[in-house]
VOZA-759470 format. One record per residue (C-alpha): x, y, z. Coordinates in steps of 0.001 Angstrom, whole numbers, padded with zeros to 6 digits, always signed. Layout:
XYZ/...
// end
This chain:
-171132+058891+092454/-170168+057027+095703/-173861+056205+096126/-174780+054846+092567/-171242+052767+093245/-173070+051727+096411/-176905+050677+094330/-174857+048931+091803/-172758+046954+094449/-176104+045457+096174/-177537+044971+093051/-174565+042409+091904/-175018+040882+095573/-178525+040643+095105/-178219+038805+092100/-175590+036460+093025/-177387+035811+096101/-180476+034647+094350/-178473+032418+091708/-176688+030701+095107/-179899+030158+096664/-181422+028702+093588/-178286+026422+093377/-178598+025896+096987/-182475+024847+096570/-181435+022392+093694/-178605+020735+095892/-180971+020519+098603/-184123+019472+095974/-181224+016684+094491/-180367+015175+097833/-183909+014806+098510/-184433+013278+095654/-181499+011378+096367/-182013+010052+099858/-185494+008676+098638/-183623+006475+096035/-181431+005617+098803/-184355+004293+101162/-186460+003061+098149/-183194+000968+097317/-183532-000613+100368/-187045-001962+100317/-186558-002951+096762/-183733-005096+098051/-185761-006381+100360/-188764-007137+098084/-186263-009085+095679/-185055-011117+098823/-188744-012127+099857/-189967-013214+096414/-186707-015078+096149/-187258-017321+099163/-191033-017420+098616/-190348-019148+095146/-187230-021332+096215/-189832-022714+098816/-191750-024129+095598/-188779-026040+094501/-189045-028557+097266/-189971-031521+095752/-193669-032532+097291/-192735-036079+097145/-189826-038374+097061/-188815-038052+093516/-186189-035931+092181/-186847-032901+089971/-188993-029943+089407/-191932-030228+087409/-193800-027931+085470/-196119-026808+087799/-193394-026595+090488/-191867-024492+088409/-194603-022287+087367/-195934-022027+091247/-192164-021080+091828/-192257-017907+089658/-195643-016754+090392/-195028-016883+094527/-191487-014934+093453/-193724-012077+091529/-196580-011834+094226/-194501-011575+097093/-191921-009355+095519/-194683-007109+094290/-196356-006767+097527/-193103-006219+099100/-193209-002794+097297/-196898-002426+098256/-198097-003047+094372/-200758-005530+093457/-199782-008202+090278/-201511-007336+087239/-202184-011185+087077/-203777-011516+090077/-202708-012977+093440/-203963-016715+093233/-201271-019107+092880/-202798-021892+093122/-203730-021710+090043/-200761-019891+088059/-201831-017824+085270/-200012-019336+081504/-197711-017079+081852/-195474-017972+084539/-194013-020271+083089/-190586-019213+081733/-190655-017705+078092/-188456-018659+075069/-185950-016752+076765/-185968-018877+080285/-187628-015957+082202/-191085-014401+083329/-191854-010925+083525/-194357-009301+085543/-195758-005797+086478/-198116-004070+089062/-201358-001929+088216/-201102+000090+090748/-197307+001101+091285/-194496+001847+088694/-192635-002178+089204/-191270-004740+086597/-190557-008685+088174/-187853-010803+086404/-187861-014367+087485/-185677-017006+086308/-186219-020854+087264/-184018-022797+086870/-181019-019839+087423/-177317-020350+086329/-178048-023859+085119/-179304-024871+088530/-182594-026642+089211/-182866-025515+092979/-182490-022205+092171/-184273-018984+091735/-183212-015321+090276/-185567-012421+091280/-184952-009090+089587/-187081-006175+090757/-186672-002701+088676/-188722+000021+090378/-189348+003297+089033/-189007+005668+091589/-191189+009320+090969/-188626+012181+091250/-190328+015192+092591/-187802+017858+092825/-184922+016704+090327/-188306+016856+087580/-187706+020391+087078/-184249+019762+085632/-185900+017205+083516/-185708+014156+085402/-189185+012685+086557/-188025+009487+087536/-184866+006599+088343/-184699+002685+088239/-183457+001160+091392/-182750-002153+090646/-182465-005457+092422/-181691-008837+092289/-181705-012177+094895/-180946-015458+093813/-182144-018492+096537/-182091-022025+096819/-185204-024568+097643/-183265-025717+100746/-183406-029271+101870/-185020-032007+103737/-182853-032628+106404/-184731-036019+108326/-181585-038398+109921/-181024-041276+108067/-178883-044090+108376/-180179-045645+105079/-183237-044188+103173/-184743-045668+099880/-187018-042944+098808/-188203-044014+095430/-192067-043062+094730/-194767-044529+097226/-196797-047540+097603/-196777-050369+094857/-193948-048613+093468/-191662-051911+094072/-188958-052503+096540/-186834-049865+097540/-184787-050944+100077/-183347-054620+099435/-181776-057288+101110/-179982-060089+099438/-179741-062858+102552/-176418-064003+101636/-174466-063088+104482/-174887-061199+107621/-174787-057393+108008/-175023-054765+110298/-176389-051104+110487/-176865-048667+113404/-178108-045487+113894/-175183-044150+115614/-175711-044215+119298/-174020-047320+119827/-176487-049016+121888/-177300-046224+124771/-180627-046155+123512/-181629-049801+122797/-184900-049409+124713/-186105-045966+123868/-184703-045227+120079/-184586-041401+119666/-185565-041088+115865/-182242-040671+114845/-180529-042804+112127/-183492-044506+110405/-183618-046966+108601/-186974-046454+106330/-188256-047488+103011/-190255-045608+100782/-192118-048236+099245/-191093-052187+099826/-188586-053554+102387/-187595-057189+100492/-185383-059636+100918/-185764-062047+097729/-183985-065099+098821/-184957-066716+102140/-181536-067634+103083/-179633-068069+106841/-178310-065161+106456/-179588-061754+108694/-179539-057646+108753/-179737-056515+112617/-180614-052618+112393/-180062-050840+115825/-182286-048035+115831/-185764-047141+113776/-187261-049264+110890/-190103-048399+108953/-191629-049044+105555/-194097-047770+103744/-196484-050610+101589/-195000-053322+102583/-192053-055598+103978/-190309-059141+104248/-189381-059036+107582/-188096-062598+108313/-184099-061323+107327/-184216-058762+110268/-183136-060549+113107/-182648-057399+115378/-184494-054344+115411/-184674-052256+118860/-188464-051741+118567/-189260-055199+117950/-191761-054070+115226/-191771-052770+112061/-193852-049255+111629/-195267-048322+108949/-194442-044712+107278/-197263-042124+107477/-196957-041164+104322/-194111-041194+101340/-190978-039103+102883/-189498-036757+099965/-185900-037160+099047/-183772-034673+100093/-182822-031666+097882/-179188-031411+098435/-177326-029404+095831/-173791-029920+093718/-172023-027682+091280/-169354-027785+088941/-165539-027516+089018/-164659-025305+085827/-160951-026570+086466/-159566-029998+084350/-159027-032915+086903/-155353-034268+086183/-152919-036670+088063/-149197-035919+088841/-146818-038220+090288/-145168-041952+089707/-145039-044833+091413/-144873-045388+094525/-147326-041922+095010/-149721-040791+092609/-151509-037412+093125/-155174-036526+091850/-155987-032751+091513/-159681-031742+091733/-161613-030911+088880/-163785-031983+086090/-162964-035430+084557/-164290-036331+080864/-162360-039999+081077/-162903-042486+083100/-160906-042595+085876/-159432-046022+086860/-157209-046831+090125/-154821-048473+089052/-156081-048811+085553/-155824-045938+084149/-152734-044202+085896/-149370-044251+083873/-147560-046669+085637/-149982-047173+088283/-149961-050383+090625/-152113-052186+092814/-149248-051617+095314/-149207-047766+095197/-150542-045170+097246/-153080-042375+095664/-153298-039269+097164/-156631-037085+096505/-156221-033568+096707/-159305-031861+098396/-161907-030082+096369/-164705-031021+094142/-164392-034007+091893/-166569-033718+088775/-167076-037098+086198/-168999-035568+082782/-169333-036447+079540/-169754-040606+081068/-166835-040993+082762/-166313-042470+085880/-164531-043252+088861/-163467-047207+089186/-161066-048561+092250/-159572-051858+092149/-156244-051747+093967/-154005-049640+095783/-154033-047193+099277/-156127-044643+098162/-157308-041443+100679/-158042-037783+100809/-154905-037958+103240/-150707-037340+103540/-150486-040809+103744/-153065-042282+102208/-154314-043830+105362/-156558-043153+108044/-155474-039956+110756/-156135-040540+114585/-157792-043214+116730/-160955-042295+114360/-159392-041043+111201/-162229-039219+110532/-160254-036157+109092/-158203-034799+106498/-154883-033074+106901/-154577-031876+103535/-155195-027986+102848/-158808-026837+101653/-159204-026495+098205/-158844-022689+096916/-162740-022632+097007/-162526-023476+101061/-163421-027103+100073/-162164-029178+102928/-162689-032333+101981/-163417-034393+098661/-167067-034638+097206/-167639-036688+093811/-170056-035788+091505/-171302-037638+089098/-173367-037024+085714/-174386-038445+081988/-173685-041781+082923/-171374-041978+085316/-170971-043351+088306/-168625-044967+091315/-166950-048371+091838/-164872-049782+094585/-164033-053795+093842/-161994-056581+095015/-159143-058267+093024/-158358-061476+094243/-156216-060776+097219/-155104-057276+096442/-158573-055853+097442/-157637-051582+097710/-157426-049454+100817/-160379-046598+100623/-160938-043769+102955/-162558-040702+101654/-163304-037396+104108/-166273-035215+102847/-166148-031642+103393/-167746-029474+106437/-166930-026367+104350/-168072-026080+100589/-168905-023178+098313/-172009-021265+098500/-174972-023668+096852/-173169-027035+097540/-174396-028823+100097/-171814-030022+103063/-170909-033591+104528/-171824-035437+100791/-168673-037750+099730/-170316-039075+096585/-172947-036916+094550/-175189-038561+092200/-177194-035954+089930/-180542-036316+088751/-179556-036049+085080/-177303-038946+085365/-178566-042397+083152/-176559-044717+084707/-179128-047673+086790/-175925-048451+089185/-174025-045386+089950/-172920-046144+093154/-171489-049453+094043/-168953-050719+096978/-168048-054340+097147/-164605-054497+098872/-163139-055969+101702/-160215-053885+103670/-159445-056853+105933/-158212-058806+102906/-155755-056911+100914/-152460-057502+101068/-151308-053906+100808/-152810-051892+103702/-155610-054028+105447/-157549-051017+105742/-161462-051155+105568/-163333-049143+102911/-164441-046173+104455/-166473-043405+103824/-166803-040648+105970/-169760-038403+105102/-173048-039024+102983/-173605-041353+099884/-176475-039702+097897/-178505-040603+094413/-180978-038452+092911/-181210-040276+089598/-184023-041561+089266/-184964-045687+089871/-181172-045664+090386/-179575-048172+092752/-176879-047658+095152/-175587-051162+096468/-173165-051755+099418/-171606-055409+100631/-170548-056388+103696/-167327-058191+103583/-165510-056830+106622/-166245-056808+110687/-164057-053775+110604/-165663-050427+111197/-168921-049269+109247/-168358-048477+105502/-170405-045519+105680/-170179-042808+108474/-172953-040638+107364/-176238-041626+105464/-176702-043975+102434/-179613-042058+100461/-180720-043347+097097/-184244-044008+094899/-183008-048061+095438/-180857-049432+098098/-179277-052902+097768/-177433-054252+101107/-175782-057412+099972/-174589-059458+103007/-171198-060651+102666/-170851-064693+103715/-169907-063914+107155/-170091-066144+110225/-173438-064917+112148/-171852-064003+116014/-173786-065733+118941/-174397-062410+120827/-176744-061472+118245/-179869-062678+119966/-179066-061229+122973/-179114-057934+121565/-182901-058175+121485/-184028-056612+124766/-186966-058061+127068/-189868-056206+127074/-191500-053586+125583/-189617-050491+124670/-190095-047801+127280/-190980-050232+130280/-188677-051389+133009/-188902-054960+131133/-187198-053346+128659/-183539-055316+129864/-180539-057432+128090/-177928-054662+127055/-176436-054096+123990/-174635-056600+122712/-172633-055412+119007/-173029-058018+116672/-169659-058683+114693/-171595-059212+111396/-170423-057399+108353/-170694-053523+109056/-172797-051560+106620/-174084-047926+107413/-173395-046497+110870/-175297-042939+111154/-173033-040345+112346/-174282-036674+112733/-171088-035384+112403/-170941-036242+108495/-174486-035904+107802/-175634-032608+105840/-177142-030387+108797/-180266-028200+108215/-179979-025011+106373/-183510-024166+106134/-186242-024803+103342/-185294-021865+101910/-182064-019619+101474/-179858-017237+100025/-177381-017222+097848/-175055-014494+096904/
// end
């Protein structure tokens, strides 16, 4: 009895011992299954990152117009495919040339491209243009991996997906002022108007008047012009170069003592902006107004359009991003108006804000402008305004740093950008107009014009970058030192002598690294 007790007892073990082991096998079969999802996750991440950066690369514009073409954008999602497909050792079913795309990369009804592999088990999503953005690219690669053990339980396979999304990058050459509208006979591009005298340097305030280092150019895409033969003179310290053609007799200084040509047309560069989703709004009475970031549908007007606003009141900007829709834009006439406590400059420089960053980490104010709208700063009579903007060094992912006045490419209007004042003559401040950080236009045969009317510092600390550049001189008295700033001899050779001597003429565009946007690689991305 004891002994058939003892049979049946290691029969029950038995059994239980196989049903733990074939639960144990599964486990085991499962996490096998499971780590090679894991480590196929991986290089599917990594396949969506490299097609995303090879296809941002294609959104660089080849030449020195704004916007993506066609073929830009059909190169864009056919590099994105190929090199996400190979990244999972597949082969396109449409082939690998991309220099000729087949029809079908460009973007369907839908805004996307798909495309597959013959020889492994992948799908490739593209989208170009991605989250309403030009500049960038959304790669989504679904791979389905084989299960081998988990089949018995009647899985064969699992989707790991991924996605990347990158941005074409930028050009990032150093520019003091850069016209950069389409190549030669395509008209004049950087202007002059000869009445007045006007100054811009590249930055290095003379320590390289013999030898300039490439930094802070001044160059024109097409035609350097100056209309009006008038006594009236530019003096550019630093690098000038044009590419069809020029008018040099209103240059009366330029370190080299030549004018170079341009090898060939430089492209513009492809620096980004986004939205603010919040409402802009002001807060505040006279004597301090307050302007909250945000999107603006309404022209904004200083004093104009402020309740109660006066040429003789101070308006504080908030820092953030600034965004005029819908037309509107941004007009100053009168009044102290800053990114600042005060309203006025900070420091011996003032070349910083000590308001908080925006809750996006914006640290500075950037406008930007679209459908028509554009920038004004103007005298009135005597009560010219007090201007001094700070762009930001830190900006949300996709927006490009240092800009102080964003121009998009969809905007219609031929003058966006214009600054005419004169600090020096105001009654309520006697500040100079100041801009610390980059101007740039990407419309289109757009002009961006600048006057000098003050010998105070430059009204640009940065880069002035737009299709059209118009530097209007501003009626004042040439200084005798100018002439002396030429130096004796050929640049490079010990006859290279005379010093730098700053001329006191009306101060335009004075290159400063510091509020320049800083390379971040043709392509990158974006999170």
């Amino acid at each position: 009895m004891h002994e058939l007790s003892r049979r049946r007892k290691r029969a029950q073990s038995l059994v239980i011992v196989a049903l733990s082991a074939t639960a144990l096998f599964g486990i085991i079969a499962l996490g096998l299954d499971a780590g090679r999802l894991y480590f196929q996750r991986r290089d599917v991440q990594n396949a969506a990152d490299a097609g995303a950066l090879a296809g941002a690369q294609e959104l660089l514009p080849p030449d020195g117009n704004p916007g993506h073409t066609t073929a830009m954008i059909s190169k864009a999602n056919c590099q994105a495919a190929l090199y996400a497909i190979q990244g999972v050792l597949g082969t396109p079913t449409d082939g690998t040339n991309c220099a000729s795309p087949a029809p079908n990369y460009l973007p369907n009804g839908s805004g996307f491209i798909n495309e597959t592999a013959t020889d492994v088990p992948v799908t490739v999503t593209v989208w170009t243009p991605s989250r309403g953005n030009g500049n960038e690219i959304h790669v989504r690669v679904t791979y389905n991996v084989p299960l081998t053990f988990a089949a018995v339980i009647g899985f064969t396979n699992s989707a790991v997906v991924a996605d990347a999304f990158a941005h074409g990058g930028f050009y990032n050459n150093q520019y003091a002022v850069f016209g950069f509208q389409a190549g030669p006979g395509g008209g004049n591009t950087v202007i002059f108007d000869q009445n007045g005298y006007a100054q811009i340097d590249n930055g290095n305030n003379g320590a390289d008047i013999c030898n300039p280092n490439g930094q802070g150019r001044v160059v024109s895409n097409s035609k350097w012009h100056a209309p009006n033969p008038h006594p009236g003179w530019l003096n550019i310290n630093g690098v000038f170069e044009h590419l069809s053609a020029s008018d040099t007799h209103a240059v009366r200084t330029y370190w080299y003592q030549t004018v170079n040509p341009v090898p060939v047309q430089e492209p513009a560069p492809n620096y980004e902006a986004t939205v603010n989703p919040l409402p802009g709004s002001v807060s505040g009475s006279s004597p301090t107004f307050h302007i909250h970031a945000g999107t603006f549908l309404n022209t904004l007007s200083i004093p104009g359009s402020i309740p109660g606003g006066k040429a003789t009141d101070t308006y504080i900007f908030d820092n953030g991003l600034y965004v005029f829709a819908n037309g509107a834009s941004f007009n100053i006439t009168g009044g102290i108006v800053s990114n600042t406590s005060t309203g006025k400059p900070l420091g011996a420089l003032g070349a910083y804000s000590d308001l908080p960053p925006a809750a996006d980490g914006t640290d500075g104010v950037e406008f930007i402008f679209d459908q028509g709208g554009g920038f004004s700063a103007s005298t009135s009579g005597n009560t010219s305004p007090s201007v001094f903007f700070v762009a930001p060094n830190r900006v949300p992912s996709g927006v490009t740093h240092h800009i102080a006045f964003f121009v998009r490419e969809t905007d219609t209007n031929a003058s966006p950008w214009s600054e005419t004042i004169d600090g020096t003559k105001g009654t309520y401040g006697n500040y100079p107009f100041q801009v610390w950080g980059t101007v740039f236009v990407d419309e289109a045969n757009a002009t961006a014009t600048i006057q000098a009317v003050s010998t105070n510092p430059y009204a640009v600390e940065g880069e002035l970058i737009a299709p059209r550049v118009s530097l209007m001189g501003g009626n004042i008295a040439n200084e005798p030192t100018i002439i002396a700033s030429v130096p004796n001899g050929t640049p490079g050779t010990p006859g290279c002598t005379g010093g730098y001597h700053d001329n006191l003429a009306g101060r335009l565009v004075q290159y400063n690294q510091a509020y320049a946007p800083q390379f971040r690689g043709y392509a990158y991305l974006v999170k």
